[in-house]
N, C-alpha and C positions, 0 to 999 in steps of 0.2 A: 504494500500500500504506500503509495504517493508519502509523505512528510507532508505536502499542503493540505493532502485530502483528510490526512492526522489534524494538521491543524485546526482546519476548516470544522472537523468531525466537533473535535473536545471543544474548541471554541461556542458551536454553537448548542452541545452537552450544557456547560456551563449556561449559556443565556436562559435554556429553555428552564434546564433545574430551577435555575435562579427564578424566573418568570412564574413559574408553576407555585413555586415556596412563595414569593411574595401575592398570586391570583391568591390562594389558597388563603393567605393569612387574611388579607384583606377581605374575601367574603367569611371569614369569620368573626371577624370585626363587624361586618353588615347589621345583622342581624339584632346585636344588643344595641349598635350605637341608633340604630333607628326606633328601637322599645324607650332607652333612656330620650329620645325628640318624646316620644308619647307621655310615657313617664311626665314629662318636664310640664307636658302641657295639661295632662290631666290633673295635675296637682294645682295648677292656677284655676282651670274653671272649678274645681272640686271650691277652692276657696270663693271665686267669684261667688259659685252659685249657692254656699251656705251662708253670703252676706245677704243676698237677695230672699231665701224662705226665712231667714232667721224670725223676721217680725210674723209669716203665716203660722211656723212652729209655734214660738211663744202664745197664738192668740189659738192654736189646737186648731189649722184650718187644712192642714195634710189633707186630712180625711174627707174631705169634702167631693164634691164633683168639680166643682168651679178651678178646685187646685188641680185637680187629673190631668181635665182638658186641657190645663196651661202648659202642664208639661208634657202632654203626649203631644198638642199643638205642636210645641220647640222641636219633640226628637223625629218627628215624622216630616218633618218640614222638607221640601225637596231643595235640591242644587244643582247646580249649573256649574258643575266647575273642575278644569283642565287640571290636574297637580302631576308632574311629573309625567305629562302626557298618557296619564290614569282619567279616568271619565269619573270624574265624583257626583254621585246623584241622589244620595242620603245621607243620612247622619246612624254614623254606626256607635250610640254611646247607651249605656243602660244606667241608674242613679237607683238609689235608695235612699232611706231617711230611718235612721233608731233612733229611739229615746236616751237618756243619759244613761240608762242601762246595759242598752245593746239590743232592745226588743225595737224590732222595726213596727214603722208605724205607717212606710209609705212604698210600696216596689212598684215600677215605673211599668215592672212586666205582671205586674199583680200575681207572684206567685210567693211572694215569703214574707208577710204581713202577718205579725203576730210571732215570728218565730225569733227565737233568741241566735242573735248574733254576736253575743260581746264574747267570743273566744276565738273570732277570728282574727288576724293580721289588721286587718285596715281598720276595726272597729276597736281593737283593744287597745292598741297602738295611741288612736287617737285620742279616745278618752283618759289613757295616762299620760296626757298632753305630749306625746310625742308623734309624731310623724307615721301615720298607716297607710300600709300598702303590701298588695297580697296581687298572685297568680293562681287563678285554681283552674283545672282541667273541669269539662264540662260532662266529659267524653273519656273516661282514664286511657283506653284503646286508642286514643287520637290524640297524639303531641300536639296539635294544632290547634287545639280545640279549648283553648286556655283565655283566660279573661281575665283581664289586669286589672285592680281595683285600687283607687284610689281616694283616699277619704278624707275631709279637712272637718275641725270642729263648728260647730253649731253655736255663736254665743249672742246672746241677747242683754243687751244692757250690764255687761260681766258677769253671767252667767252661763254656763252648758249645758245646753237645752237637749244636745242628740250629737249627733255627726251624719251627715253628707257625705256618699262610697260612690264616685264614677266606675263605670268599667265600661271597659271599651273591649272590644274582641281581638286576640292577637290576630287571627285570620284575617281579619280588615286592613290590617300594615302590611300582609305578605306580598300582596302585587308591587308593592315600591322595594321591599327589599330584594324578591325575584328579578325586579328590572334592573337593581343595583348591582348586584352579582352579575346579572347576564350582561352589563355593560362593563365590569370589570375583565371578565374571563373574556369579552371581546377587543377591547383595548389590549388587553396580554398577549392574545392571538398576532394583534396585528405590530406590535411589536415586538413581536417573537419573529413574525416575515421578515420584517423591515430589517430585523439584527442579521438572520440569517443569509437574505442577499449582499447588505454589506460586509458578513462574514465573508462571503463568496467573492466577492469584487475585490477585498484584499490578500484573499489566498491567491485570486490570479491574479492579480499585480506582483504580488511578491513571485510567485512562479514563474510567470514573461520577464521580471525585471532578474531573475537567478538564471535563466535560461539565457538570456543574454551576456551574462558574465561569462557562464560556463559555455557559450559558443564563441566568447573571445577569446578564453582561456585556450578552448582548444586552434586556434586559428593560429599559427604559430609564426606567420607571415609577419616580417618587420612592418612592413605598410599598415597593417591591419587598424582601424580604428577604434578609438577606446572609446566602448557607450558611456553617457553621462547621463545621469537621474538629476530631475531638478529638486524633486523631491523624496530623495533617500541620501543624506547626506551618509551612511554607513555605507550602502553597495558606492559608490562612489569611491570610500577610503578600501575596498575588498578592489575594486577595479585598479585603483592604485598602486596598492601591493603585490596584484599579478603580475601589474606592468614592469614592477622594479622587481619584480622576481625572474621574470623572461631574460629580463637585460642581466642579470648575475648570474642567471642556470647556460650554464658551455655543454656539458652531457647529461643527460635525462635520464640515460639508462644509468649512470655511478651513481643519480639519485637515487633510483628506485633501488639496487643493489645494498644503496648505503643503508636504507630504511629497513627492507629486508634482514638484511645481517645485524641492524642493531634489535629489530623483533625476536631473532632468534638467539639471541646471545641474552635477553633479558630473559628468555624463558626456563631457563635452567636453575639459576636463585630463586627467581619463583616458584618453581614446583617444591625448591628443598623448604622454602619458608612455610607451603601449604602442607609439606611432608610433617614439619616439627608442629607445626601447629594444629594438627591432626592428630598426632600422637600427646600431644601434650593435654586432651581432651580426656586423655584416659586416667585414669587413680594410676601415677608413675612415683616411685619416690624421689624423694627430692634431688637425690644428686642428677639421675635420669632429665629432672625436670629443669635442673639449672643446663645441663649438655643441651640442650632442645634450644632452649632463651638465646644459650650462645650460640647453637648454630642460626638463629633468626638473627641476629644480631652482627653475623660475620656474613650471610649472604645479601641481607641491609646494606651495611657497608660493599658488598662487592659487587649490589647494585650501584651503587653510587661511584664507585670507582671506574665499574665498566663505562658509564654514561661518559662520565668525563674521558674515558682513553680515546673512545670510538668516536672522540670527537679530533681525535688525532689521527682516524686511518684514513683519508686522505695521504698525509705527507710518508704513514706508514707504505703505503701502497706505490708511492712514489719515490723514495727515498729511505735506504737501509739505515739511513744514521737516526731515522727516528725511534727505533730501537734501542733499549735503555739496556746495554750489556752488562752483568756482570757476573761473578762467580759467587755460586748456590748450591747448595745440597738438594741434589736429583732428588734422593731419599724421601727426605724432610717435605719437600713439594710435592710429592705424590700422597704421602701419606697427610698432607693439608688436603688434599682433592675429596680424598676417600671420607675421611672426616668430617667436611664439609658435607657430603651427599649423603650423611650415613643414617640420615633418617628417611629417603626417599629407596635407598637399601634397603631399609628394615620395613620397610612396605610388601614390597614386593620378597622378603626372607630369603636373600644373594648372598649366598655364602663368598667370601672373601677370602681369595690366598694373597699375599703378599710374599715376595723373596726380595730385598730392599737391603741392602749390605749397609752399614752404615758409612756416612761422609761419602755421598758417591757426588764429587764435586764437577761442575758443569759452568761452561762462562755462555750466558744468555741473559736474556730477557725473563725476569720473572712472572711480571705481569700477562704478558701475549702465550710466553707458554705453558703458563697454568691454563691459562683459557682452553689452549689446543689438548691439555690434557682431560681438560672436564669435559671437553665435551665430547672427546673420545671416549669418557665413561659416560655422561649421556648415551650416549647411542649403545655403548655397552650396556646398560641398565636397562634398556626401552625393548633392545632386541633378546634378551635372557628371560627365558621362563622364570616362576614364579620357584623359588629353590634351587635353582638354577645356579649357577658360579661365573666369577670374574677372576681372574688371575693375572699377577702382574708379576713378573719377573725382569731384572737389571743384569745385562751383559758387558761386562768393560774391555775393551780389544786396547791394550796399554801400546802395541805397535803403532797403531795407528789414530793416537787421542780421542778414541770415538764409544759412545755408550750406546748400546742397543735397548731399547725399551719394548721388550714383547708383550702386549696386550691383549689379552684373550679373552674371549665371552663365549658362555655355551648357549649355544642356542641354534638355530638352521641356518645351513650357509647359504651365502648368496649366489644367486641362481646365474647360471654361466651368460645368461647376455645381459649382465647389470655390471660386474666383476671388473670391467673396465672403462665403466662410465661411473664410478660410485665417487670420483673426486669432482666429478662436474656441478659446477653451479645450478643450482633448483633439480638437480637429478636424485631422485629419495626413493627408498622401499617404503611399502607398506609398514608400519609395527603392527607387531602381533597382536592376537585381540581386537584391539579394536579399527584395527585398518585401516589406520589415516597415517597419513605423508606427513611429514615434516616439509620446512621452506626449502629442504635441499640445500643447505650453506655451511651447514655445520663441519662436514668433511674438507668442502672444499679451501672453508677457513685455518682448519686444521694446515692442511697442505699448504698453502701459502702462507703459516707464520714457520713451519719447518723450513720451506724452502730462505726465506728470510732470515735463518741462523744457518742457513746453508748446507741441512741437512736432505734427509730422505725419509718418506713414508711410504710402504708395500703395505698391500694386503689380500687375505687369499683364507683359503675356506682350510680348517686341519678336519682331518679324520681323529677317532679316540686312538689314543696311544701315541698318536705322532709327536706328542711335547714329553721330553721325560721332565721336567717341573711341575707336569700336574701331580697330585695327589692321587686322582682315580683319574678313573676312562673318563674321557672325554671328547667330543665332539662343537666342532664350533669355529670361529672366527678369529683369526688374528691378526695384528696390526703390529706393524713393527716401526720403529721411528730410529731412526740412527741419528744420530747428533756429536757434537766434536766438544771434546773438552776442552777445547782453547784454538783461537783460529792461528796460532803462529804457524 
């Protein structure tokens, strides 16, 4: 999938989430804040209209006919009138009247006259001079079916005669809250379109305006013209950087090579770091546990070490004298290598011989040819079964100042038409298991830091019994590195 169509995707994930969370909350905000408008107002007429009977109450005139009429007159009364592009054509309110008791003395619907109300919300409320107001379902089965009541006191001359209870039907509010909502969820709607074709028009801007870098980038013609954004002051400074990158790149391929071999050269301290770090998961005892810390600790550093050299093969590559000679114990540096790896060993349970005579002294580069040695145990560790062996044996020929380093691994030899292409660049076996290639560099780097001490590397398939150093039968792989103890 595209990276814009990625963009484009989560971008407009985010608006719609966001859009949905804020429809959502807002239509539930609707619905009270439009009860508290009713609320707000029924408590004013509730007052209005207990200043208005106060003098009927006090003179006992509820009961009458003359009083009924007046007030069925008011609630039946018709209207004319547009609210919220709702048709309003009556008055949807219901009233009662109790005495200072709570016993009603007047229902507007004439159906609870005579019955005691003082133990409900809006009537007890009021007569303990605080504030009544009550919901009660009409209908239990029907959430809708609920009627707000709203009550203010009754007082004549300072005195409380009763209380006056509005209710109004919640059902009556529902067309305005319905239309609230449905105007919410479509404003969401359409800003949710609006977001997601502007999402769209700046993924493909960003995609024509990347597209055209990257058909500069490949155009490799001095002529070629640099695109200019008027507004992307960033691809502008990326177009920039190409340009001064084209005019300082001389070969493309020692780039790619360069990147290459430094990918593959970080991947060996890597694996020992995820080796120790793996083992040190387990209940090890402590001294086990400090070995492990140090070897994270020494492949750290010889990440950081590599980065910095490999910033030197260029002149290496060019020049022999960038090589830092001196005299080392052969010895002492192989058994750092083993050391170093000896947790990504113990993964795979490589049994290890060593034959390593002591002070076996050598004038080299310590740096380059430890490299060439790890990673000749790399490959020896990647190609050896699981209990498998590695074997390393030291030959000194004193006629002729030169040390032989036979490196063995058991494992299947390499197959006759690979045998003399196995120092070439990006040229790799399978490893076993799991049947992936390597960058193909690793030998080849081998060979060109030997060649650069001026030595020689062979290598060739043994049958079991062919080495008299091994320990038992053996079959496998060896590597020979000859090298000179001193160039005089």
């Amino acid at each position: 999938m595209s990276i814009f169509i990625r963009i484009w995707f989560f971008f407009s994930l985010v608006v719609v989430l966001s859009l949905s969370f804020i429809a959502y909350t807002l239509t539930q905000q609707v619905k009270p804040n439009v009860r508290q408008v009713v609320e707000d107002t029924l408590a004013e007429n509730a007052n209005i209209i207990a200043q208005l009977i106060a003098e009927d109450v006090y003179q006992h005139q509820v009961n009458t006919p003359e009083f009924n009429q007046k007030i069925q007159a008011a609630l039946s009364r018709q209207l004319d009138a547009t609210i919220w592009q709702h048709k309003k054509e009556e008055i949807n309110q219901q009233l009662y009247i109790t005495d200072q008791h709570g016993v009603v003395i007047y229902d507007s619907e004439g159906k609870a006259v005579g019955q005691d109300y003082s133990k409900w919300n809006d009537v007890y409320l009021t007569l303990q001079g605080k504030y009544g107001a009550r919901s009660t379902a009409t209908n239990p089965n029907d959430r809708n079916s609920s009627v707000m009541h709203i009550a203010a006191p009754i007082i004549y001359r300072q005195q409380l005669l009763g209380v006056v209870s509005i209710g109004k039907p919640n059902q009556s509010v529902q067309p305005y809250i319905a239309r609230a909502e449905q105007q919410l969820i479509y404003q969401a709607l359409w800003i949710a379109a609006l977001s997601l074709l502007l999402a769209s028009i700046v993924a493909y801007w960003l995609k024509h305006s990347i597209d055209r870098v990257r058909r500069y980038a490949q155009a490799l013609a001095p002529v070629n013209q640099a695109p200019f954004f008027y507004s992307a002051k960033e691809l502008n400074q990326v177009t920039q950087a190409l340009s001064e990158m084209r005019e300082k790149l001389e070969d493309k391929a020692y780039v790619e090579n360069y990147v290459n071999t430094l990918t593959h050269e970080l991947k060996s301290p890597l694996t020992a770091i995820q080796a120790s770090a793996e083992l040190l998961q387990d209940d090890l005892p402590p001294a086990d546990q400090q070995q492990f810390v140090q070897h994270i600790m020494q492949q750290s550093q010889r990440l950081q070490s590599l980065i910095e050299r490999m910033l030197l093969l260029t002149r290496l590559e060019k020049n022999d004298h960038a090589l830092e000679f001196q005299t080392l114990d052969l010895s002492l540096l192989l058994k750092q290598c083993f050391l170093q790896q000896s947790s990504a060993l113990q993964l795979k349970n490589i049994h290890i011989q060593l034959e390593l005579p002591e002070h076996y002294s050598i004038y080299a580069d310590p740096f380059w040819l430890k490299q060439a040695l790890n990673n000749l145990l790399d490959n020896a560790r990647d190609f050896c079964p699981p209990d498998g062996k590695i074997a390393v044996h030291l030959k000194q020929d004193h006629a002729n100042h030169q040390i032989e380093i036979l490196f063995f691994n058991e494992g299947e030899s390499i197959p006759s038409y690979a045998i003399n292409r196995i120092f070439e660049t990006y040229f790799s076996l399978p490893r076993p298991h799991n049947q992936q290639r390597s960058t193909g560099i690793g030998l080849s780097i081998v060979q060109h830091i030997i060649q650069q001490h001026r030595g020689k590397i062979t290598i060739q398939n043994i049958s079991a019994n062919a080495l008299d150093f091994l320990e038992n039968h053996h079959s496998g792989v060896l590597v020979t590195l000859t090298l000179h103890t001193n160039f005089t």
